[in-house]
N, C-alpha and C positions, 0 to 999 in steps of 0.2 A: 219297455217293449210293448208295440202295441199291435194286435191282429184285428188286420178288416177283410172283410169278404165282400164280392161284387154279388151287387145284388139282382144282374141281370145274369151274370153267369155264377151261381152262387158256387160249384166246386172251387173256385179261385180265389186265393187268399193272399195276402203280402204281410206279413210280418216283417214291420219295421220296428228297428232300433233306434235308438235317442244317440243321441251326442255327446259330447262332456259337458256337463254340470259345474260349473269353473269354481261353484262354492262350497262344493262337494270333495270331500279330501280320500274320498273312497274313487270318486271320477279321476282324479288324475293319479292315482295311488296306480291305477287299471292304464291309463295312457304311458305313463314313465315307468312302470317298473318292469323295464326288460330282464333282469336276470334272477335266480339262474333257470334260464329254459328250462321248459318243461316236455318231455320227449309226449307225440301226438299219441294218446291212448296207451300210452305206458310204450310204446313201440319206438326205439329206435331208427329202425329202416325208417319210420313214415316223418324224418324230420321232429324240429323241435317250434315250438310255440314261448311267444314272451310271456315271464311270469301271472302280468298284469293282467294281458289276455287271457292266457287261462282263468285265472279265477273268476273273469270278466264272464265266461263262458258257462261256470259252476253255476253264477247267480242268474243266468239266465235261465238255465236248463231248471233251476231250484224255484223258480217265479210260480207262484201261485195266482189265477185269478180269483180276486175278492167275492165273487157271485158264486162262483161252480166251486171254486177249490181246486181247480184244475192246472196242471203242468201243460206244456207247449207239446208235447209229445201227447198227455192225455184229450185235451183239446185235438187234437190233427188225427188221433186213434180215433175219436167219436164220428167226428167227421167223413173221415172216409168211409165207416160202416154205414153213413147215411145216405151218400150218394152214389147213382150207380157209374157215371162219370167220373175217371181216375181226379184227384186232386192235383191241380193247376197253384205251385207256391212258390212266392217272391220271395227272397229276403233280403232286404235292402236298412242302406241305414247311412250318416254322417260322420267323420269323422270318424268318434270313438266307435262310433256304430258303423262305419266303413272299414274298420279291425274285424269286429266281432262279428259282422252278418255272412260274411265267409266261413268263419270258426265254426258257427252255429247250424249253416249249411250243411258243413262236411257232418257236422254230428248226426247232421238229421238223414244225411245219406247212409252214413254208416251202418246209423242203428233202425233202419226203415223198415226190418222185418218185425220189429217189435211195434210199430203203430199202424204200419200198412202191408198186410200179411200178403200181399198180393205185389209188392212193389209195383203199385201201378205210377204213384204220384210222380209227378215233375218239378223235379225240385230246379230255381234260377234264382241267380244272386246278382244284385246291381247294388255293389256297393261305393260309394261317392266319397271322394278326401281323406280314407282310410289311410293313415301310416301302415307301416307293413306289421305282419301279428306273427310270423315264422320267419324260419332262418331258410337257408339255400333248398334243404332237403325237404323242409314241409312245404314251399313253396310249389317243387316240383309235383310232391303228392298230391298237391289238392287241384294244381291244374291239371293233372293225368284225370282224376276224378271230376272234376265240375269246370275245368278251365273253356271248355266252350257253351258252358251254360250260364257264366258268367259277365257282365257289361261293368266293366271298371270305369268309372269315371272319375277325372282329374282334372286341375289346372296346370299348368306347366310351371309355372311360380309360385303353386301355394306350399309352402315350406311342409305341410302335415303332409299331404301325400311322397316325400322327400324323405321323411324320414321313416325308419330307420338303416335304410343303406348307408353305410359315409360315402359310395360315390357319388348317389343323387345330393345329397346334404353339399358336398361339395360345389356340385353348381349354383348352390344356394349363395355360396359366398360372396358370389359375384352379381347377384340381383340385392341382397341386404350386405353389404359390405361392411357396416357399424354394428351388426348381432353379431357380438362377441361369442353368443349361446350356441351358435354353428359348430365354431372352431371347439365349443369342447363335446357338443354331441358327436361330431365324429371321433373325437380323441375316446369318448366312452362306448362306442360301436365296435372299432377296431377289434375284430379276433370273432362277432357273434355273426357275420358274414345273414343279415337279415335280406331278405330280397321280397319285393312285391309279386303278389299274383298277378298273374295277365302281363305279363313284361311287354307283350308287344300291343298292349292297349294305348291307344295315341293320347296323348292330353289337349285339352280345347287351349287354345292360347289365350293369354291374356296380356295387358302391360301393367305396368306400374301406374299408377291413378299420379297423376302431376297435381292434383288438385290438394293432396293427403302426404303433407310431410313428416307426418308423425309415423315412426317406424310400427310399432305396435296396431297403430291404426289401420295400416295398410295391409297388414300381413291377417287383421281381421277381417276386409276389405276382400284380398285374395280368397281369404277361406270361407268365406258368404256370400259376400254379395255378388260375388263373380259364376260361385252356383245360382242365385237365383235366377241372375240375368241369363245364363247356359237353358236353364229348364223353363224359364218365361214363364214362373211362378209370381210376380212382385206384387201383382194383384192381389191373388190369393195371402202373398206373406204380410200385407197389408194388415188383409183384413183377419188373420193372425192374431198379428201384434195390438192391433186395436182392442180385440177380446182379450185379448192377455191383460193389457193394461186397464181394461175395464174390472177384471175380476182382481188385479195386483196392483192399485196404483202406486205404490213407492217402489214395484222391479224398474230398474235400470234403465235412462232411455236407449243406451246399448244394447249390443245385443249381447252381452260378456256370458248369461247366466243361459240362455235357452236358446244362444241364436243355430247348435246345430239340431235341433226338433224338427228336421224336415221331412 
């Protein structure tokens, strides 16, 4: 997790989240392990959250900064006592972090008398390629609460935002017809009725790259590079990746290990 603030309008901050870390066994331990739900704040009525998610959300909320010592809440409580201007906050993120920067949201809506005694802040979430992080009921709750403060973004064929409903997974089938791994995520879905926030958020279209016959390649393809070209960042991921590999030269020339860091 990393927080930056505008340094023209300094009450404005975005706290972004990371991606999955693919060599990371705590990273996809948080992506895959949907059950058993975890009810939202202990609360039933408010829907249930995927196991992985939540915990996903513990280490967030539990993150210390190495300088201050500081929680994300302790951080956002200093801040707002600084400025007289209500605090202006993003949370955004890829992926794993297209799960969690919603979760993290609602938390911070929730629990917003304890950092901003004033609830003046504005809290908005734009989260990108997130699978879904709750079932039918937490869905509904968290778009009653932040669903117009919210900008979901997607591709239409990237399989991550797909899952984990089986009826989105479904249509999957018939853009990857040889991912055998479809047919049994829905067969593993069936009964936990997961549904995405923003349902009526449109997806940017894309197609299949003809150029990328490798299944695997293409489905990293959808879930990359097809944001970058969306955001007309390539520049910027460029010159990224060039520092990356300046400070790392034996990471990947893939993007397997950092490519959702967006």
């Amino acid at each position: 997790m990393y927080v930056a603030q505008n340094n023209t309008n300094p009450n404005e901050f975005v706290i972004a989240i990371a991606g999955t870390f693919f060599k990371s066994l705590f990273d996809l331990f948080e992506d895959f392990w949907l059950i058993p739900l975890q009810s939202w704040g202990g609360v039933r009525e408010k829907g249930d959250i995927a196991y992985g998610s939540s915990v996903g959300l513990e280490v967030l909320l539990n993150m210390k900064d190495s300088g201050t010592n500081m929680s994300i809440k302790d951080f956002l409580k200093r801040e707002a006592q600084n400025y007289r201007e209500p605090l202006k906050i993003t949370v955004c993120g890829h992926s794993l972090g297209g799960a969690l920067s919603p979760l993290l949201a609602l938390e911070l809506l929730e629990s917003q008398d304890d950092w901003d005694k004033g609830k003046l802040a504005q809290i908005h979430v734009k989260p990108t390629a997130g699978p879904t992080a709750g079932n039918e009921a937490w869905r509904d709750y968290y778009d009653a609460k932040l669903g117009t403060s919210t900008t979901r973004v997607w591709n239409k064929i990237d399989i991550v935002p797909n899952a984990w409903d089986p009826i989105t997974l479904e249509k999957m089938k018939a853009v990857y017809p040889t991912l055998d791994v479809i047919k049994t995520a829905i067969c593993f879905t069936q009964g936990l009725n997961m549904k995405q926030i923003r349902p009526d958020s449109e997806p940017f279209c894309s197609e299949l790259n003809p150029c990328i016959k490798c299944v695997k390649e293409q489905i990293e393809y959808q879930h990359v590079d097809k944001y970058i070209e969306y955001f007309k960042i390539k520049k910027f991921y460029e010159i990224y990746q060039n520092v990356l590999n300046r400070l790392n030269p034996s990471s990947c020339k893939n993007l397997d290990a950092d490519h959702d860091d967006m």
